[in-house]
N, C-alpha and C positions, 0 to 999 in steps of 0.2 A: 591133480590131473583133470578132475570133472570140470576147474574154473576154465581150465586152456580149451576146452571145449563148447563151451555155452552160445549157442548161435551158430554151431555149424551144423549145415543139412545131413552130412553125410561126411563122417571123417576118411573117407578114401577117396572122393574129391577134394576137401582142404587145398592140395599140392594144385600149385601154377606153375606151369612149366614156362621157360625160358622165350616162348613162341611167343605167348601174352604177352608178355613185357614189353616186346618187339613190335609187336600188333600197338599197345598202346602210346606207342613212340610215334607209332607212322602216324596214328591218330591227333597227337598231338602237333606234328610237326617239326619231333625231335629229332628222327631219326640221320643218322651223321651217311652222309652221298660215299663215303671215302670207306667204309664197311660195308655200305649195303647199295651196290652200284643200279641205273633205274635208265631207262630207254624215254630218248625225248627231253624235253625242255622243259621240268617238272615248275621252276619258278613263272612261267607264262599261263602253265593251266591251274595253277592254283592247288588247292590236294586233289589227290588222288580218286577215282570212283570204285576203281578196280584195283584190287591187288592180288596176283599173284605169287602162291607163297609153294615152291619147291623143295623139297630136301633131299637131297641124293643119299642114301642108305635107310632111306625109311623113315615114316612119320607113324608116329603112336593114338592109339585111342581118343589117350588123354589131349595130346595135339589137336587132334579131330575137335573135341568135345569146346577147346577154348575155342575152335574158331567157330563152330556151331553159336554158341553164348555169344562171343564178342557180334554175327552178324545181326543178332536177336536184338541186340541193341538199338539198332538203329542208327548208327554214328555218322550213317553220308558215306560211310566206305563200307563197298562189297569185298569181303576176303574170300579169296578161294585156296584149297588146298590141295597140293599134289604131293607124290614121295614116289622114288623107286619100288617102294614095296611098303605094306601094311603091316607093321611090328606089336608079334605081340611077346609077351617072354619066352615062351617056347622057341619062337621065332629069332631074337636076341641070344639067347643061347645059343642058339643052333650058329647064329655069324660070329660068335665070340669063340665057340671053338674050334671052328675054319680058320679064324684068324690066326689062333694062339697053334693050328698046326702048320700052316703056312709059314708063319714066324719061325718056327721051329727049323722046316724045311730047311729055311731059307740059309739059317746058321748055321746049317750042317756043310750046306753047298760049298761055303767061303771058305 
């Protein structure tokens, strides 16, 4: 286990979340128009300066933290990050048990 480890700062940053990945697609030029829909005529301005990144039910610490890193970089693109609400487990919890009693509700009704 000590080898899977050697060269990381901190084993509970390790984990990249699915945001990254995303981020790095826009950066490349990978990112597919037909998943992730974009305002304006993005082939005439070339990439992007600004990016907007939204999540409706909450964005996480860790979400935060990539996009902190990713703008540190320096890549020619600004990311910014917004969400419904700031998740933290506690908080997660708390929407998962909403959910699974609403669900509930919801079967009883029918």
């Amino acid at each position: 286990m000590a080898r899977g480890l050697k060269g990381v700062e901190n084993v509970y940053t390790q984990h990249q979340p699915l945001l990254y990945q995303t981020m790095e697609s826009i950066i490349k030029g990978r990112l597919r128009d037909v998943d992730y829909p974009f305002i304006g005529n993005h082939f005439q301005q070339g990439r992007p300066q600004d990016v907007i990144i939204f999540i409706v039910g909450g964005t996480t610490y860790e979400e935060s933290r990539s996009v902190a890193l990713q703008n540190a970089t320096n890549s020619g693109i600004r990311f910014i990050l917004g969400g419904s609400a700031l998740l933290n487990s506690k908080r997660f919890l708390k929407n998962l048990e909403e959910a699974q009693r609403i669900a509930r509700t919801s079967t009883s009704v029918v």
